[in-house]
C-alpha positions as CSV (number, residue, x, y, z in Angstrom):
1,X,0.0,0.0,0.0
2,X,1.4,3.5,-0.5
3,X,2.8,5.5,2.0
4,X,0.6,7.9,3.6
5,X,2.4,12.0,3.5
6,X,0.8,12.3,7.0
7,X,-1.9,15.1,6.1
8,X,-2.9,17.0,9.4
9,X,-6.7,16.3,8.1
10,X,-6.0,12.7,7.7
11,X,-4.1,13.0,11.4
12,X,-7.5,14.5,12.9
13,X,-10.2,11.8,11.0
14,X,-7.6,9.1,12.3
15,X,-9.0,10.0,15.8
16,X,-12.5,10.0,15.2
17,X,-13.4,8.8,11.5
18,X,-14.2,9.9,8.5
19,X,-16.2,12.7,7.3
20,X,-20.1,10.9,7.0
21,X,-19.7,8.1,9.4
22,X,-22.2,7.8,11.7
23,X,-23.9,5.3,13.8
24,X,-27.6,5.1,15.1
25,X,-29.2,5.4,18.5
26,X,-28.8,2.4,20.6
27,X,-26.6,0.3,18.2
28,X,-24.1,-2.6,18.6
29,X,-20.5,-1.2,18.6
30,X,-17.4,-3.1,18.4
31,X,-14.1,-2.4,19.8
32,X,-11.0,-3.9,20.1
33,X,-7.7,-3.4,20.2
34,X,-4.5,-4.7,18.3
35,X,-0.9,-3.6,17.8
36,X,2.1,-3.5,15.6
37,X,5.6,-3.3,15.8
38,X,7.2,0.0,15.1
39,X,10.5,1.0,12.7
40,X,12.8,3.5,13.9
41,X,13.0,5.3,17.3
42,X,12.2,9.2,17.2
43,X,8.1,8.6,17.7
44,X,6.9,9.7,20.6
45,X,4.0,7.1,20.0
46,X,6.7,4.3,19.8
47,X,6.9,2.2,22.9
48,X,7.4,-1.3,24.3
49,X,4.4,-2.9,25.6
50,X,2.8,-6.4,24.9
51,X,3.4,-7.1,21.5
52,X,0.6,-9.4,19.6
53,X,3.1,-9.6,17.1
54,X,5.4,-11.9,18.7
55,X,8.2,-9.5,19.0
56,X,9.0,-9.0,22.5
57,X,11.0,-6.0,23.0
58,X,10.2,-4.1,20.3
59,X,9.3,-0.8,19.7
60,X,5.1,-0.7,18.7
61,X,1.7,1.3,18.5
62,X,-1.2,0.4,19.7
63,X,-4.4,1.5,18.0
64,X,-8.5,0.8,18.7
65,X,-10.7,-0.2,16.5
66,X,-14.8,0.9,16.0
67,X,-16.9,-1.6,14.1
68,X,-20.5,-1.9,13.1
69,X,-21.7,-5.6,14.0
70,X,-21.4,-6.8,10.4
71,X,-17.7,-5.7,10.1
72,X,-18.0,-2.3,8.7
73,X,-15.4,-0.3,9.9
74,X,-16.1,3.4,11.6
75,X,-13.4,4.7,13.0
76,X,-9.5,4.4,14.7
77,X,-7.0,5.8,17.0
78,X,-4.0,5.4,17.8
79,X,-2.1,5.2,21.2
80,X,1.0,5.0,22.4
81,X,2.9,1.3,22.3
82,X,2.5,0.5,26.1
83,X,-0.6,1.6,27.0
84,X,-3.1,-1.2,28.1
85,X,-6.3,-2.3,26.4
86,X,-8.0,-1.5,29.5
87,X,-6.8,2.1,29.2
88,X,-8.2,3.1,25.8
89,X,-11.8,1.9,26.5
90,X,-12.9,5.1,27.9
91,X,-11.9,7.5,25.2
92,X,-14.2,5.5,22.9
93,X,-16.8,5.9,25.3
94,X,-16.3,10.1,24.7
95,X,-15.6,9.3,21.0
96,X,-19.0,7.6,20.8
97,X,-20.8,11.0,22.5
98,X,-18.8,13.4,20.9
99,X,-18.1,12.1,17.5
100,X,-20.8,10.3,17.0
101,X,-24.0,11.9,19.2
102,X,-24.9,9.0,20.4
103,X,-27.2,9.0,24.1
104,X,-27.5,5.1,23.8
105,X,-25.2,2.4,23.2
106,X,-24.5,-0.9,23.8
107,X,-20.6,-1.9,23.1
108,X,-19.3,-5.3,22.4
109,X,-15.4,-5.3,24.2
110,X,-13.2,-8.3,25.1
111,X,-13.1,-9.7,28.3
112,X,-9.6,-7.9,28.8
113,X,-11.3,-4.2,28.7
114,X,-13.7,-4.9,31.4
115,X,-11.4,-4.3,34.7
116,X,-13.2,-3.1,38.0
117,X,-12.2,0.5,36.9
118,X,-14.1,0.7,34.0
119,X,-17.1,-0.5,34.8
120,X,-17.3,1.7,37.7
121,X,-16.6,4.5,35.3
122,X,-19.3,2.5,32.5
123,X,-21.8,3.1,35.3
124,X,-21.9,6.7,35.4
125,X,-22.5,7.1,31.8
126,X,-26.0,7.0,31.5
127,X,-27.1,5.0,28.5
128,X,-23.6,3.1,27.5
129,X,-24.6,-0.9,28.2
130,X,-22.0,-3.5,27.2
131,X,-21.3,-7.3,26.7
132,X,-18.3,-9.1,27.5
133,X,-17.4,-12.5,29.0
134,X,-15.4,-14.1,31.7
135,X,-11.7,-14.8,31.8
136,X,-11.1,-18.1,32.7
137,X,-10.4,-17.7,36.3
138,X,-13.8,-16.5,37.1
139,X,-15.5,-19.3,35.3
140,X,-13.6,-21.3,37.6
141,X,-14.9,-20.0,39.9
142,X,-18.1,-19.9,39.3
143,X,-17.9,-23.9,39.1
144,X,-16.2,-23.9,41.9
145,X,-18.9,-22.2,44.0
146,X,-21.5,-24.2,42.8
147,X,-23.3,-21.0,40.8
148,X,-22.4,-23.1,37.3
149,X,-23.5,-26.4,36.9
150,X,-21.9,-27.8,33.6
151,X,-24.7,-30.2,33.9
152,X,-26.8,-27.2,32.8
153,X,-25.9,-27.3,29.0
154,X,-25.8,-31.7,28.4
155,X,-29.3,-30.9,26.5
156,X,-29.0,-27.6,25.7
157,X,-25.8,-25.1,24.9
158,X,-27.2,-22.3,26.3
159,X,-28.3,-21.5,29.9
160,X,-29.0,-18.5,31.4
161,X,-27.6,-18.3,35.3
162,X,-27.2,-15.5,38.1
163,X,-24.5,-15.1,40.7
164,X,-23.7,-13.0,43.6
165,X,-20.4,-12.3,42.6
166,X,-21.6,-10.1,40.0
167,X,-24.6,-8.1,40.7
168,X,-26.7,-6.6,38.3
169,X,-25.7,-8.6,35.7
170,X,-27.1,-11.2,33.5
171,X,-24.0,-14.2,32.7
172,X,-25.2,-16.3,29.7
173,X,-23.1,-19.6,29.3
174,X,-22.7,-21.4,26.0
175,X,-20.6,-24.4,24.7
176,X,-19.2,-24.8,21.3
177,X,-18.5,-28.6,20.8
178,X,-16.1,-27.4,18.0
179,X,-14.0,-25.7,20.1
180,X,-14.1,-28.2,23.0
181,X,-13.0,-31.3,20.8
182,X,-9.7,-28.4,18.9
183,X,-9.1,-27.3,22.6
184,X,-9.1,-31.1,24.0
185,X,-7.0,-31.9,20.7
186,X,-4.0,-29.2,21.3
187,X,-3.5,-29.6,25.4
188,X,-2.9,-33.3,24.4
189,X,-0.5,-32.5,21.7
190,X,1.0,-30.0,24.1
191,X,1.5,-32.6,27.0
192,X,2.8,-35.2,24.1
193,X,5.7,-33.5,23.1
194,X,6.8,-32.0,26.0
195,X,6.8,-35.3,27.2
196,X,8.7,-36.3,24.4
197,X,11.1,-34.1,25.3
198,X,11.5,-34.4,29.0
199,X,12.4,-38.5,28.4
200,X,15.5,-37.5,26.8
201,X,16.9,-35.7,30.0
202,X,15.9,-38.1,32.6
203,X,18.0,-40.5,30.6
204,X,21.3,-38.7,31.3
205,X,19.9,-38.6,34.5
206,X,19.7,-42.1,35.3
207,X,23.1,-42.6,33.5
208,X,25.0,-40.0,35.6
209,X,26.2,-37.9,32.9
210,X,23.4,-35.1,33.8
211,X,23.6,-34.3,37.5
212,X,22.9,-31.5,40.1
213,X,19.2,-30.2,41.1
214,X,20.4,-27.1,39.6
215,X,21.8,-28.1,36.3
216,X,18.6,-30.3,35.8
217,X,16.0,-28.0,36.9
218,X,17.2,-25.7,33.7
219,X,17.1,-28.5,31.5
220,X,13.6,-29.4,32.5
221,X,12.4,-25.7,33.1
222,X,13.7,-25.1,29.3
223,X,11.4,-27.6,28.3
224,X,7.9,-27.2,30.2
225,X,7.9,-23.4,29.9
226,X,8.6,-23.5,26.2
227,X,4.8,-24.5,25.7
228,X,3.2,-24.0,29.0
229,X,2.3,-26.5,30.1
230,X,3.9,-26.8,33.9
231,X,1.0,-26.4,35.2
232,X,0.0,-29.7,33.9
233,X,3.0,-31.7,35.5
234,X,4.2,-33.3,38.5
235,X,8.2,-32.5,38.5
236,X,10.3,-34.9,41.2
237,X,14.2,-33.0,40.7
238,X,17.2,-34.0,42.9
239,X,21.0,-33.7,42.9
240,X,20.7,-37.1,41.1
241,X,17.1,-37.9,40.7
242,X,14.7,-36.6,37.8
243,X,10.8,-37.9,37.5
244,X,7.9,-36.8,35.9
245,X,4.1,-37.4,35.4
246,X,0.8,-35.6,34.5
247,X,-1.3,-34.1,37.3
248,X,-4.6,-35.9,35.7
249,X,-6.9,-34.6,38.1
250,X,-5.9,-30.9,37.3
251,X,-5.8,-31.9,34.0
252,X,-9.7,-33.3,33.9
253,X,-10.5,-30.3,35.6
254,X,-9.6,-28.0,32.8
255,X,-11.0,-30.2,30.4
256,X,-14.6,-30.4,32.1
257,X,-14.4,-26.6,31.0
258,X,-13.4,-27.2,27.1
259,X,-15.7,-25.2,25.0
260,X,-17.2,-23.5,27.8
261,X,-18.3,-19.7,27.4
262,X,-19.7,-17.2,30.3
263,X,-21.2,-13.6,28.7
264,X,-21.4,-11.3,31.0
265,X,-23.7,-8.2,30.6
266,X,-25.6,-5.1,31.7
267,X,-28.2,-5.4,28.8
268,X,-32.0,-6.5,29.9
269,X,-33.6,-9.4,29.3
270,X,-36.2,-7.6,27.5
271,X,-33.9,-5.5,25.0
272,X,-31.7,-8.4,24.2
273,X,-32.5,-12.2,24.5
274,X,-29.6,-14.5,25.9
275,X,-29.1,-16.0,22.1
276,X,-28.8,-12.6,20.8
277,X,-26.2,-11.8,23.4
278,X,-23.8,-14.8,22.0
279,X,-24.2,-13.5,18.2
280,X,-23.5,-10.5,19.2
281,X,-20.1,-11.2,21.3
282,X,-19.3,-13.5,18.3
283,X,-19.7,-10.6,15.9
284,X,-16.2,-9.4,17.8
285,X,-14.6,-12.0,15.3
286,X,-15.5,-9.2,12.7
287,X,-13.0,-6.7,14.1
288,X,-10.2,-9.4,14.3
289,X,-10.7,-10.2,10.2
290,X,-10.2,-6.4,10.6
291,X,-6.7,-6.6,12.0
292,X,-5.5,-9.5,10.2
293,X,-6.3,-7.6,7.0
294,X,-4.9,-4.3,8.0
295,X,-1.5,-6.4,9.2
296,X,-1.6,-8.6,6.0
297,X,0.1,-8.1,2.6
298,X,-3.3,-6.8,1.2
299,X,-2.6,-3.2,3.2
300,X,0.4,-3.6,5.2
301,X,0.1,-1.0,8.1
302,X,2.9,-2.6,9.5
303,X,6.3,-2.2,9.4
304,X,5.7,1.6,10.6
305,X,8.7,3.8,9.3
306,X,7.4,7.2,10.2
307,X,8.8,9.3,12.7
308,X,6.1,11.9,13.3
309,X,3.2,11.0,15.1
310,X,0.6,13.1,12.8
311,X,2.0,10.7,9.8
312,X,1.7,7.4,11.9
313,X,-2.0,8.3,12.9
314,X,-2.5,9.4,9.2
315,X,-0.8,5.8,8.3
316,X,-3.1,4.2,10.0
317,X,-6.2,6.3,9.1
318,X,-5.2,6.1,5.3
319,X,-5.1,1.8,5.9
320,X,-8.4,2.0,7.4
321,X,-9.5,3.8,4.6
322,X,-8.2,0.9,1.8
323,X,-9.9,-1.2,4.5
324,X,-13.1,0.5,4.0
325,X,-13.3,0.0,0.6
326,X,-11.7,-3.7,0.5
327,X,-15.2,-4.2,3.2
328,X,-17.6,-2.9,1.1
329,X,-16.0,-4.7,-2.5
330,X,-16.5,-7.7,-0.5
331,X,-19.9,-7.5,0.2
332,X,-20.7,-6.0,-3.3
């Protein structure tokens, strides 16, 4: 894609959107936030932060992006590289009642925006409702308190359940079968080969050659944190003893959870029905096509060269832009 001159016009639409955009009262909005590594080091935008790019340590942007429920995007800004997701939630909010007029509207934001400190902020703003869901942790918990009964979706994926913990809230739980069986399918590849790669050091072990708690607690911590998995296993490591095994209980624990969704939500009963809040947190896979498109070779926002940050904002406006168009070819 060609490189944007950084126009100070282009610079002030990349905060809001483009001239005509609008959005009705009382719509579905998506958000969400990506990132992308940056070029060079004289942007004041550029910083380290999580990279979803893989590149740990490197310089990036991070920028927000405003969809419509079918896709269509309306509007992004950028912030700097190691500001959390959490963090830029807020200045949609504004965005949405400033840019956009709008007195109601219901946002659709990954379970990573919704921290205690926005939604005690979410609750002053009369008229802004949301859906999100549950990290894992919480649904967990949840199970663990005897508010979710899994038994709830063996006829039915869908159930509809309330819980102390979070008051004034409806929490919708769904199962996909598809993603319990992929999920079920990777841990046990996971466990496989880092099994497969643990026998080779208790060998040494048991020969002599490989000794020291020390020297084989690297070998093994080398191996377990490379795909996560610790968790998962029982580790026995001595000055000249090395065993492993698979903590199965822990193990059928996570599993019983495969699949398993919990929506959380402010929304009414009566203004949105538990299936419509599902196809409406799924529509967030709309906004992800968005950044794989704006990252791939059809637009290429990234690698970032520019060192002013009125041309990075216009960059990313201007890619927004081709993605505009590439949407609506699409659905010609």
């Amino acid at each position: 894609m060609p490189r944007s001159t950084g126009s100070a016009s282009a610079s002030r639409r990349s905060r809001g959107g483009w001239p005509g955009a609008t959005l009705a009262q009382g719509t579905l909005v998506l958000y969400d936030v990506s990132s992308s590594y940056f070029e060079g080091r004289s942007c004041p935008l550029a910083r380290r932060g999580f990279s979803r790019d893989k590149r740990r340590g490197s310089l990036q942007i991070v920028y927000g992006l405003i969809c419509e429920p079918e896709g269509r995007p309306v509007a992004i800004e950028v912030f700097s590289g190691e500001l959390h997701d959490d963090k830029t939630l807020l200045a949609q909010v504004e965005k949405l009642r400033r840019r956009f007029g709008l007195t109601t509207v219901v946002l659709v934001v990954d379970r990573g925006m919704v921290t205690k400190a926005n939604l005690e902020a979410l609750a002053q703003e009369e008229g802004i409702a949301w859906i999100s869901a549950l990290k894992a942790p919480q649904v967990q918990k949840l199970v663990k308190t005897g508010a979710l009964q899994l038994s709830l979706l063996d006829q039915f994926n869908l159930a509809e359940i309330e819980s102390a913990d979070y008051p004034d809230e409806r929490l919708v739980v769904c199962r996909n079968p598809l993603v319990a069986a992929e999920r079920a399918r990777k841990r046990e590849d996971l466990l496989a080969a880092t099994e497969a790669l643990l026998a080779p050091i208790k060998q040494p072990v048991q020969a002599g050659t490989l000794h020291g708690a020390a020297e084989i607690g690297l070998a093994v911590g080398a191996v377990v944190n490379k795909r996560k998995v610790k968790k998962h296993f029982a580790l026995e490591i001595t000055d000249q003893r090395f065993a492993y095994s698979r903590k199965q209980e822990e193990i059928d624990k996570e599993a019983a959870l495969d699949g398993f969704y919990v929506l959380r939500t402010n929304v009414r009963g009566e203004q949105l029905a538990a299936p419509e809040v599902v196809r409406s947190y799924k529509a967030l896979a709309a906004a992800e096509r968005a950044f794989r498109t704006l990252k791939g070779p059809e637009l290429e926002l990234r690698p970032i060269h520019h060192r002013l940050e009125k041309r990075v904002r216009a960059h990313a406006f201007l890619c927004l832009l081709a993605y505009y168009l590439e949407w609506h070819l699409r659905k010609a």
